[in-house]
C-alpha positions as CSV (number, residue, x, y, z in Angstrom):
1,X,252.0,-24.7,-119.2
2,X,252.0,-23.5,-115.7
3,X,254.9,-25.3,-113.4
4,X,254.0,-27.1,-110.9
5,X,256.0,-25.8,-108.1
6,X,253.8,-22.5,-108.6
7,X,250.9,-23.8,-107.3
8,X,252.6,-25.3,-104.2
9,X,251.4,-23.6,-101.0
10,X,253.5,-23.4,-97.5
11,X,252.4,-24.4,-94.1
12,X,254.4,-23.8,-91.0
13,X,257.1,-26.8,-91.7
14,X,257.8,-25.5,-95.5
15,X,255.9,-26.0,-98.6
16,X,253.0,-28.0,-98.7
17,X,253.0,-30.2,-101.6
18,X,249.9,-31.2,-104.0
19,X,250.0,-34.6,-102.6
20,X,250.3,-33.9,-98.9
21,X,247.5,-31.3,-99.3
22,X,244.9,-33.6,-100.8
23,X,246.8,-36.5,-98.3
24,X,245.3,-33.7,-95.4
25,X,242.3,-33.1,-97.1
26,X,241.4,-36.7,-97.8
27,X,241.9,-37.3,-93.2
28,X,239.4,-34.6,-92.4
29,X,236.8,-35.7,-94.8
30,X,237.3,-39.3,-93.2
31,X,237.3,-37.4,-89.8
32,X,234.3,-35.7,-90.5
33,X,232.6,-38.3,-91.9
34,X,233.6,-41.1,-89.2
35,X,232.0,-38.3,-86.7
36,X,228.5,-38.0,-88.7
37,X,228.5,-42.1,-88.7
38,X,229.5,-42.4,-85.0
39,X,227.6,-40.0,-83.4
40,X,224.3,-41.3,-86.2
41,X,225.1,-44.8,-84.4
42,X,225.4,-43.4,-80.8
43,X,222.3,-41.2,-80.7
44,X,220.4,-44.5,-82.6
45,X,221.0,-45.9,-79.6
46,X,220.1,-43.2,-77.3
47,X,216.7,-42.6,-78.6
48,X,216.1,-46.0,-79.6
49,X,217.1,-48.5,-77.2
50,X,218.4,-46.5,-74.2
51,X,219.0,-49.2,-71.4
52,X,218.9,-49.1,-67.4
53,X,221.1,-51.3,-65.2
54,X,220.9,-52.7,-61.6
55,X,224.0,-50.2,-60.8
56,X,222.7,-47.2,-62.8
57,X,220.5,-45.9,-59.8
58,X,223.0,-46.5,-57.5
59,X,225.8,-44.2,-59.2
60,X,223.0,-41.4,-59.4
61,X,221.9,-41.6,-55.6
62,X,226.3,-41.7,-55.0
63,X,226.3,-38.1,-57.4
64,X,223.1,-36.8,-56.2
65,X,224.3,-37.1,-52.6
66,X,227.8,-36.3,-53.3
67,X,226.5,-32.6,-55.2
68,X,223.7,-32.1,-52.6
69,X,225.0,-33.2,-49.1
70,X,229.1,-32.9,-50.0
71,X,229.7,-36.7,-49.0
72,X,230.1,-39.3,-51.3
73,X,227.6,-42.1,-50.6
74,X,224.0,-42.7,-50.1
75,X,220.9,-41.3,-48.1
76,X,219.8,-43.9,-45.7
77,X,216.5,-42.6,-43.4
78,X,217.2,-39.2,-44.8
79,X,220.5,-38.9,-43.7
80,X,224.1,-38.9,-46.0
81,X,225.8,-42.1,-45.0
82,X,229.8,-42.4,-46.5
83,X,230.6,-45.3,-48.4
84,X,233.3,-46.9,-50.2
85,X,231.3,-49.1,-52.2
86,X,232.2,-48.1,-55.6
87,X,235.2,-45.9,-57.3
88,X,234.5,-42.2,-57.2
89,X,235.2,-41.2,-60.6
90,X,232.2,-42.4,-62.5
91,X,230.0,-40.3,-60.1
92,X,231.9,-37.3,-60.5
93,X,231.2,-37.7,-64.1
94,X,227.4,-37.7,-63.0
95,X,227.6,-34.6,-60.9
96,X,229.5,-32.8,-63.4
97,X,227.0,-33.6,-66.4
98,X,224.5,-32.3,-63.6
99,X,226.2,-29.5,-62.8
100,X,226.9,-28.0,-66.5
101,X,223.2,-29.9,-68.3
102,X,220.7,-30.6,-65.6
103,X,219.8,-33.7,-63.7
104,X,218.4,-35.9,-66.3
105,X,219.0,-39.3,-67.8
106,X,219.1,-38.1,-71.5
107,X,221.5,-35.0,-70.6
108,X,223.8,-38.0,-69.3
109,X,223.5,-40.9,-72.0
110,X,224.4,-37.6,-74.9
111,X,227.4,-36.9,-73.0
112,X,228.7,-40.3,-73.0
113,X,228.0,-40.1,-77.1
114,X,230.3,-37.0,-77.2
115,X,232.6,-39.3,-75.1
116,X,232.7,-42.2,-77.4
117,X,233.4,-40.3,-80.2
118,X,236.5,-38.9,-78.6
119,X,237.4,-42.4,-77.8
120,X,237.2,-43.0,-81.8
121,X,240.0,-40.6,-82.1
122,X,242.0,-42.5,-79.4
123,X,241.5,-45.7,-80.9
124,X,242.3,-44.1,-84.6
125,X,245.4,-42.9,-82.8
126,X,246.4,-46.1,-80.9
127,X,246.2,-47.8,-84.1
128,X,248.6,-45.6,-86.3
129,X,250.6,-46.0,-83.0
130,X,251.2,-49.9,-83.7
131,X,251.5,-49.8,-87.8
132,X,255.0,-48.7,-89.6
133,X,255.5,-45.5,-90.0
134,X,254.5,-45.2,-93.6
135,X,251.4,-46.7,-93.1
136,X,250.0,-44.5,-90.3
137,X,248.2,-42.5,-91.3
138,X,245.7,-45.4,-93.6
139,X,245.9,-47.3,-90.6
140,X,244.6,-44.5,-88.2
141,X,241.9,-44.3,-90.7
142,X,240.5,-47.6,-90.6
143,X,241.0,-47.7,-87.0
144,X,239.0,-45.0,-86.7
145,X,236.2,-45.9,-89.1
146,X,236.0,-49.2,-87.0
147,X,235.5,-47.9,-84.0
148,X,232.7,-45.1,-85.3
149,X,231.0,-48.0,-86.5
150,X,231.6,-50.8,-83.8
151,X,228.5,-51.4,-81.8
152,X,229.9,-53.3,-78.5
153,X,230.9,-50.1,-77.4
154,X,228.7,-48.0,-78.9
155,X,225.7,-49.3,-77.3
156,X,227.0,-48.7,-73.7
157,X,226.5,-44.8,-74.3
158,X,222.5,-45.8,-73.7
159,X,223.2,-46.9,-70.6
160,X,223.9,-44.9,-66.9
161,X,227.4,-47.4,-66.3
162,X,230.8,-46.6,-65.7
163,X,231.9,-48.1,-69.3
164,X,232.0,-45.3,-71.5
165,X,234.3,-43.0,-69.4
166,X,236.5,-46.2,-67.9
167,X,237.0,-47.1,-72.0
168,X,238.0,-43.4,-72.7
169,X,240.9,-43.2,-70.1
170,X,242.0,-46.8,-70.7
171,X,242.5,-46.3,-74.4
172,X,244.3,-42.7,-73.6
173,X,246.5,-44.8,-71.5
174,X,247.1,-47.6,-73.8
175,X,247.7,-44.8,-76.6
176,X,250.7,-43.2,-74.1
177,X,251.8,-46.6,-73.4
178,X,252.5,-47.6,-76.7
179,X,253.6,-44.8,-78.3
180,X,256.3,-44.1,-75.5
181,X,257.5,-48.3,-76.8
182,X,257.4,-47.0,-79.9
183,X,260.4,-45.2,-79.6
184,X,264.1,-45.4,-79.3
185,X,266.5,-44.5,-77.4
186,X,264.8,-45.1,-73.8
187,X,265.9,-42.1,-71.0
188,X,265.2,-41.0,-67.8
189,X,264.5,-37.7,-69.2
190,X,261.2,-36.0,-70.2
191,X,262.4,-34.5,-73.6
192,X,265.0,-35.4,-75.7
193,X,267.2,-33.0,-78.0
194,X,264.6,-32.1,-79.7
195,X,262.1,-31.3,-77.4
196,X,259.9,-33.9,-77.5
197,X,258.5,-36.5,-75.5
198,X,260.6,-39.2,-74.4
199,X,259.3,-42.7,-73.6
200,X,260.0,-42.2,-70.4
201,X,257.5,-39.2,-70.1
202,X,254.7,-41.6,-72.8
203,X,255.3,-43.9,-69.8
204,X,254.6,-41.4,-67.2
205,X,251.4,-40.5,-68.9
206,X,250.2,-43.8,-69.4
207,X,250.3,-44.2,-65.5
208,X,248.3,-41.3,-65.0
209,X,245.8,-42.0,-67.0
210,X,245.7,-45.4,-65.8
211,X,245.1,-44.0,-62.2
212,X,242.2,-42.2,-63.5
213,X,240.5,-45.3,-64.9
214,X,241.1,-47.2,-61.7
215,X,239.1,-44.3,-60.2
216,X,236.3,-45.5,-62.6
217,X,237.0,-49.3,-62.3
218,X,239.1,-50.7,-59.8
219,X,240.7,-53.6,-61.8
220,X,242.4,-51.1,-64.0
221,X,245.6,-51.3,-61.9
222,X,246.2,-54.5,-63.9
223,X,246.9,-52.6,-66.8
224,X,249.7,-50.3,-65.0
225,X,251.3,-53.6,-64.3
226,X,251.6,-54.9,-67.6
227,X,252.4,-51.8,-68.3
228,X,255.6,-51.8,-66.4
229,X,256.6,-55.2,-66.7
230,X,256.7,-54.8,-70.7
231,X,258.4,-51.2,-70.2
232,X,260.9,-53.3,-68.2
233,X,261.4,-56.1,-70.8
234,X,261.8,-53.0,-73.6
235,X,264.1,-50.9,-71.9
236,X,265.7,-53.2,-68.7
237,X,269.1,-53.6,-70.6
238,X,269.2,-49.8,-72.0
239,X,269.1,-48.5,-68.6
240,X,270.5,-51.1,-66.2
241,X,268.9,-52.1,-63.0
242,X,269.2,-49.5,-60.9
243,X,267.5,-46.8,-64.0
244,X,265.4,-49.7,-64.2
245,X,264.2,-49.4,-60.7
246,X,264.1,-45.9,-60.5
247,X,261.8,-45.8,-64.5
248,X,259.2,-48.5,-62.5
249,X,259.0,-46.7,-59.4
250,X,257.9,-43.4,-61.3
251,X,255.4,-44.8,-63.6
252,X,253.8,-46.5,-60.7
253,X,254.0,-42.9,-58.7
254,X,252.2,-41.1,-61.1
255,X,249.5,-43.9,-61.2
256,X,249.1,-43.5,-57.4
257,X,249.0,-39.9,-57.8
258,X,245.5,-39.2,-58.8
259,X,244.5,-41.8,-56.4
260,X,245.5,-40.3,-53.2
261,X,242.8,-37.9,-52.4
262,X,240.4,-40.8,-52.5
263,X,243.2,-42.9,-50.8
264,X,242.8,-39.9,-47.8
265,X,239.2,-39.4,-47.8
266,X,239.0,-42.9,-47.2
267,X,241.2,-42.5,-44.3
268,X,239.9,-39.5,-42.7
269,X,236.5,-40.3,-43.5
270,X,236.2,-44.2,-43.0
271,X,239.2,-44.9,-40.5
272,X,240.8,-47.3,-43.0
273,X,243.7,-47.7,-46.4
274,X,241.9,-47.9,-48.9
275,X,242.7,-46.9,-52.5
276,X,240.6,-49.2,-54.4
277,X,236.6,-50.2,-54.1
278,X,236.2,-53.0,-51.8
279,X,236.6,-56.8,-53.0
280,X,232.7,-57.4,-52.4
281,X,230.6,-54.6,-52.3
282,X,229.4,-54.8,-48.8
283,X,228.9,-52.6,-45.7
284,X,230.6,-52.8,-42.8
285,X,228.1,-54.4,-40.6
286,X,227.1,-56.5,-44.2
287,X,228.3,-60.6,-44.6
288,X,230.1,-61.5,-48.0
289,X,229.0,-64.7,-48.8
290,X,232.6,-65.8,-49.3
291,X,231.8,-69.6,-49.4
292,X,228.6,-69.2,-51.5
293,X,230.7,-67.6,-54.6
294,X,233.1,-70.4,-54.0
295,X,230.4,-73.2,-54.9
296,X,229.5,-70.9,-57.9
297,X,233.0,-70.5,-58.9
298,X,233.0,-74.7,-59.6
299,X,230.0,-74.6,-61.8
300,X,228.6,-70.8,-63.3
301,X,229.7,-70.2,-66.6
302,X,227.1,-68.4,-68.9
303,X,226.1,-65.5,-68.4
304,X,222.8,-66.3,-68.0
305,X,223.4,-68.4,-64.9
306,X,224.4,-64.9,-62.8
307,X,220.8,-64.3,-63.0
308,X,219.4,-66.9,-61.0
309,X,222.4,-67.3,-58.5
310,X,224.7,-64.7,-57.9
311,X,222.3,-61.3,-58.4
312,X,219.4,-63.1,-56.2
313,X,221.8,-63.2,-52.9
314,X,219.5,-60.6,-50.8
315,X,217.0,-59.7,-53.5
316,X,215.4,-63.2,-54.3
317,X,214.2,-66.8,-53.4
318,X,216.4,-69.2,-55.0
319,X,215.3,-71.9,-57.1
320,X,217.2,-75.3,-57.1
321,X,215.4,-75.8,-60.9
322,X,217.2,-73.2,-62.7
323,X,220.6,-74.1,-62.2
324,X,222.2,-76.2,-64.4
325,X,222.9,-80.0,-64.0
326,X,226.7,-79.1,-63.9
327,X,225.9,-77.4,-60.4
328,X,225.5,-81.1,-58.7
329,X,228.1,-83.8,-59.1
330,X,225.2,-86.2,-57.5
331,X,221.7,-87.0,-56.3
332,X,223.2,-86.7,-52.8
333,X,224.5,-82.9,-53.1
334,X,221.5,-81.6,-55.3
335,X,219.5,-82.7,-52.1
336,X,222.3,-80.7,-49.5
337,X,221.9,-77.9,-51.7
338,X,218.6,-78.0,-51.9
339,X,218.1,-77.8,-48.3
340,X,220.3,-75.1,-48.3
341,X,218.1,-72.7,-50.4
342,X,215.0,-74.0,-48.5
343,X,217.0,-72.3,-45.2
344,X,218.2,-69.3,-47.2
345,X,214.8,-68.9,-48.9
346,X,213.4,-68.9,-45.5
347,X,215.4,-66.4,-44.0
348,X,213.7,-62.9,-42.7
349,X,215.5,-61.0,-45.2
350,X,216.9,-63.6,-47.9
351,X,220.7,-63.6,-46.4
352,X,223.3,-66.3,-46.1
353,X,224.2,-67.0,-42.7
354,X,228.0,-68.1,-41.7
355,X,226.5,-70.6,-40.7
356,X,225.0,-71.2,-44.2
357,X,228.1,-70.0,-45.8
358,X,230.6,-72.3,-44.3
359,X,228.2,-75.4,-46.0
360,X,228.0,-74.2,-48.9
361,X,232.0,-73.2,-48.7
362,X,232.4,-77.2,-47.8
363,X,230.2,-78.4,-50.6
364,X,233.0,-76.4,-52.7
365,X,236.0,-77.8,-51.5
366,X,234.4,-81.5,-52.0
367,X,233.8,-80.3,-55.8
368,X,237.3,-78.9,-56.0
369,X,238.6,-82.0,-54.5
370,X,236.9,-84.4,-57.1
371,X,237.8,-82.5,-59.9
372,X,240.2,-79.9,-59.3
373,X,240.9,-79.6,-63.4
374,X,237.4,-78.0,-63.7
375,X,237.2,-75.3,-60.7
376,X,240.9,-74.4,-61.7
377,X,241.2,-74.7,-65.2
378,X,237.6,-76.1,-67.0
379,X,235.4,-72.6,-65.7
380,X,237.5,-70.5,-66.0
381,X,238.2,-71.2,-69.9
382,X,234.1,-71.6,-69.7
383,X,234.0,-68.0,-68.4
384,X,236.6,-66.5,-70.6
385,X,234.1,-67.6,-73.6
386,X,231.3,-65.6,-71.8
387,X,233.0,-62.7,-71.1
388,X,234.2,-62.5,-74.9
389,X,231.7,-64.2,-77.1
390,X,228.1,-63.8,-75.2
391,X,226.0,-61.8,-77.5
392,X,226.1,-58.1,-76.2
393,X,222.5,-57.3,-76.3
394,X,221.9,-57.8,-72.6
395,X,221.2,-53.9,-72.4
396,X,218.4,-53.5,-75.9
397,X,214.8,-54.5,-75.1
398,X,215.4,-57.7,-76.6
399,X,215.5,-61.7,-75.0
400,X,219.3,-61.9,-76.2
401,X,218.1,-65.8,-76.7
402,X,219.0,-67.7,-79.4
403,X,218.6,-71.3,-78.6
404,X,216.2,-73.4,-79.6
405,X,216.5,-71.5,-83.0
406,X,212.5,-72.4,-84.3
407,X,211.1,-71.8,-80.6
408,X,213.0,-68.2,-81.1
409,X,212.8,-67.5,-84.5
410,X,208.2,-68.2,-83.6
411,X,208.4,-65.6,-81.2
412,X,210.6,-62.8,-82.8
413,X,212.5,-63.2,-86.1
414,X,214.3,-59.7,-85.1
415,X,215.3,-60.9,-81.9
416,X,217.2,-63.7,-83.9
417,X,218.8,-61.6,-86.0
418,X,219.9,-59.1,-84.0
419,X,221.3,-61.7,-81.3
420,X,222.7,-63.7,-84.1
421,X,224.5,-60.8,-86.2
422,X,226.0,-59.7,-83.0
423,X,227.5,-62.8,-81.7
424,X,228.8,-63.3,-85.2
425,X,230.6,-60.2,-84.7
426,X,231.7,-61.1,-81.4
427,X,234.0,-64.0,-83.2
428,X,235.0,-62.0,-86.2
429,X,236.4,-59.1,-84.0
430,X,238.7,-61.6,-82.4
431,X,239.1,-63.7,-85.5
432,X,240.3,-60.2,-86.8
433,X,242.4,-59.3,-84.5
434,X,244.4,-62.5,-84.4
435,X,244.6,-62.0,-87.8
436,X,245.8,-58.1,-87.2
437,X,248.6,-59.4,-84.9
438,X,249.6,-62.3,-87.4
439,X,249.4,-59.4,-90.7
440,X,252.1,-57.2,-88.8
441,X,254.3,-60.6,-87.8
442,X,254.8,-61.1,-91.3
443,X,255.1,-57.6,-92.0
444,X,257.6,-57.4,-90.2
445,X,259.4,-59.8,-91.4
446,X,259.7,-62.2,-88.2
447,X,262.1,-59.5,-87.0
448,X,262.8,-59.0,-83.5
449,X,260.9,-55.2,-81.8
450,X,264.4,-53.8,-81.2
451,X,264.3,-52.9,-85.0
452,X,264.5,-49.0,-85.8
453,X,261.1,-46.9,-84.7
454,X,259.6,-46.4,-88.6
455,X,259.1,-50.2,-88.2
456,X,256.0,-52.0,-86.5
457,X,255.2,-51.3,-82.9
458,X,255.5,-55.0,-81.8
459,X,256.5,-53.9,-78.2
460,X,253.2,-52.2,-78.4
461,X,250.9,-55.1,-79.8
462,X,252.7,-57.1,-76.5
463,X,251.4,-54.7,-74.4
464,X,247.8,-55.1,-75.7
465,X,248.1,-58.8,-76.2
466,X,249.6,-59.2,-72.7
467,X,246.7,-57.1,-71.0
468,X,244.0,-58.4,-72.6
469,X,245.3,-61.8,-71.2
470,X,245.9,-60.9,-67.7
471,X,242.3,-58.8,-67.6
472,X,240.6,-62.1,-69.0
473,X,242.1,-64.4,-66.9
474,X,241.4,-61.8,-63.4
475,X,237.7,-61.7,-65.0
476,X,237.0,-65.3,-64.6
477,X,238.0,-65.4,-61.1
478,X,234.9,-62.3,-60.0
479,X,231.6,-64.1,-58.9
480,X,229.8,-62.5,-61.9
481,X,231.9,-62.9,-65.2
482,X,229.7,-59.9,-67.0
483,X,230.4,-59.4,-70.5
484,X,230.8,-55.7,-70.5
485,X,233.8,-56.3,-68.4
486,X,235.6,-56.2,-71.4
487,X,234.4,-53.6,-73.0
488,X,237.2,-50.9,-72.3
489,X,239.7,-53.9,-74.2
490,X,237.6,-53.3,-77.8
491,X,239.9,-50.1,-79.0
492,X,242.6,-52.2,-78.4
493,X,241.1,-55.0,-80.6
494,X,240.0,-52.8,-83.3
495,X,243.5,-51.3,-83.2
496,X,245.1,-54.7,-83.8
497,X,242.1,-55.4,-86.3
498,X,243.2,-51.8,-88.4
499,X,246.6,-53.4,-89.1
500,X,245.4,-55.3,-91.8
501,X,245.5,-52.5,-93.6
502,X,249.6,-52.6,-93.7
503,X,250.6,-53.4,-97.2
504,X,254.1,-56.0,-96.8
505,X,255.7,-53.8,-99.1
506,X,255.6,-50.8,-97.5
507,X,257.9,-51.8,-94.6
508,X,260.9,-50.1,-94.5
């Protein structure tokens, strides 16, 4: 009989033994695998429904301009015109994939495939980042089979938008973040005995990478502050107040950092402070419609009603017919709002006056005034559902519809089964994930997150749980709650999802 320990190899930390080879084998066949599967599902949609937004032209004239003419903005009567319309970074992407593949479309939407994939790994990682230590590595592999396999992210690689890339950095952040509460004890140092990373530098790292996603999207900075508000709940007592202090003042430096060369273009180029995108995407001599998305903001709540309201400011007539009944709390104010949209409607180049703006700004304070419970409280929760649950096939070459179901189901059965089977999925992601947080709870035991590192990373699953919160709830407050808004939050939902996978008894 041969013995055992004969066959027993060694890698650089010792002998390797049978079970930890096959344990390494077994993670890059997943890995493998998971890769053929994702990149299969990417490039499905690639070839097959590739998609085109009203933005997606814009960020290619804001690249094209900024690689040809070395200023970032648009051509306007053939000249390069500086703007600070949108972020920079999602353009940069654009030049880049330009620079290195040639200007096309299809050279873009594969790049964001190899993006996603990598984003797979992130979320494989973020989720063995929240499970006990003995179950990380079964836990990074469901995580990461969910994510090669979850289509609300997936489909945005078909599509010139800044999702892809702003999903990528967020989960790298989230990743740093959480790992760096992970751990025990909390220092103002970058390595510990050891040499490794310390939460302090996980923390660090997060707010880098967080920086570069606000350069993508600028209401990533809310994730930098739950960031530091949980890092100050985790570590406020180990270090005292004035550690405390000094901790949050770094990890909101090296957020800033990657910020400030478009904080200083912005100065030297447009005379003005400016680190993020502006609040409505206007120019300077433009109008924002202020009191407009005010009245909107006491009625719109689907998706669908952005269409005929909100994206038709400058572009279109509008049409007192399609709004809802909600819109009008009486005869009386259908008929002021209807003359409203007779005046705008018959305005040289479809824009709302002040003059118009300040009515429709009053008609919204009347609304608020009646029922202040609904503008404050009612649409809001109505627009958190939208943002979450709305079927995410608003970028295939489908209607999306699904109601009346016999009207729909005449005119395309596929059309109600793929709107259907994704809005099921919408629910049983979240459905999931609750489930996810509520599997490690009991895990856990109902113990409190100062147990000892090897256990569950509940510091972690606050962090997620606390941003998704504050990023829903700052949603339903911009004019158009859009469901890909939420987007970048899914490897954080599929992370929580993945840890289902703990078994009770293997807790330490």
């Amino acid at each position: 009989m041969i013995n055992s320990s004969a066959t027993q190899s060694s890698g650089p930390d010792g002998p390797i033994i049978p079970a930890q080879r096959d344990g390494v084998t077994g993670l890059r066949v997943h890995a493998f695998l998971a890769i053929m599967v994702a990149l299969g599902l990417r490039l499905l949609f690639v070839f097959r429904f590739p998609g085109s937004a009203g933005d997606s032209d814009l960020y290619i004239q804001f690249a094209r301009t900024w690689a040809d003419h070395h200023v970032y903005g648009f051509l306007l009567d053939g000249l390069p015109v500086p703007t600070d319309l949108r972020m920079p970074g999602y353009p940069a992407f654009l030049a880049g994939v330009a620079q290195l593949l040639g200007r096309s479309i299809r050279a873009i939407l594969l790049s964001q495939a190899v993006l996603d994939i990598v984003t797979c790994f992130l979320t494989a990682a973020l989720a063995a980042a929240l499970a006990p230590a003995r179950s990380r590595r079964r836990i990074g592999i469901i995580g990461l089979w969910l994510a090669a396999t979850c289509p609300f992210v997936a489909n945005y690689t078909a599509v010139v938008l800044t999702e892809v890339l702003v999903t990528l950095l967020a989960t790298a952040a989230l990743y740093f973040f959480v790992v760096g509460l992970g751990q025990m004890p909390v220092t103002l140092k970058l390595r510990d005995a050891g040499k490794h990373l310390t939460p302090f530098a996980f923390a660090l790292l997060g707010g880098a990478f967080t920086g570069l996603a606000t350069l993508v999207r600028p209401e990533m900075p809310l994730l930098i502050g739950v960031g530091i508000v949980v890092y100050v709940l985790r570590a406020g007592r180990i270090l005292g107040a004035r550690r405390t202090i000094l901790f949050a003042a770094a990890v909101a430096g090296a957020f800033l950092l990657p910020l400030l060369p478009w904080a200083a273009r912005n100065f030297i180029t447009l005379r003005k402070i400016q680190f993020l995108a502006p609040r409505y995407a206007t120019l300077p001599d433009e109008y924002a419609p202020v009191g407009y998305y005010a009245w909107t903001a006491t009625w719109l709540e689907r998706y669908r009603e952005v269409y005929v309201s909100a994206w038709r400011i400058g572009e279109e007539p509008l049409n007192i017919d399609d709004l809802p009944n909600t819109a009008f709390d009486s005869p009386d104010e259908k008929a002021r709002v209807s003359e409203l949209f007779a005046e705008y409607n018959d305005s040289p180049n479809l824009e709302i006056s002040p003059e118009l703006d300040r009515q429709f700004a009053e008609i919204a304070r009347e609304r608020t005034r009646r029922h202040p419970l609904r503008t404050y409280v009612g649409v809001p929760f109505e627009r958190a559902l939208t943002i979450w649950f709305t079927p995410r096939t608003e970028l295939m070459s489908i209607d999306g519809k699904f109601w009346p179901l016999r009207e729909q189901w005449t005119d395309s059965h596929a059309d109600v089964v793929v709107t259907g089977s994704f809005a099921l999925l919408g629910y049983v992601y979240i459905a999931l994930a609750i489930a996810g947080i509520w599997c490690i709870w009991r895990t856990a035991g109902g113990s409190t997150a100062n147990g000892p590192p090897v256990g569950p990373n509940l510091w972690g699953i606050a962090l997620l749980v606390g941003y998704f919160v504050v990023r829903t709830a700052f949603l339903t407050t911009v004019e158009t709650p859009e469901p890909r808004y939420v987007v970048s939050c899914y490897p954080g939902a599929l992370a929580l999802i993945s840890l289902l996978g703990v078994r009770r008894n293997q807790s330490p």
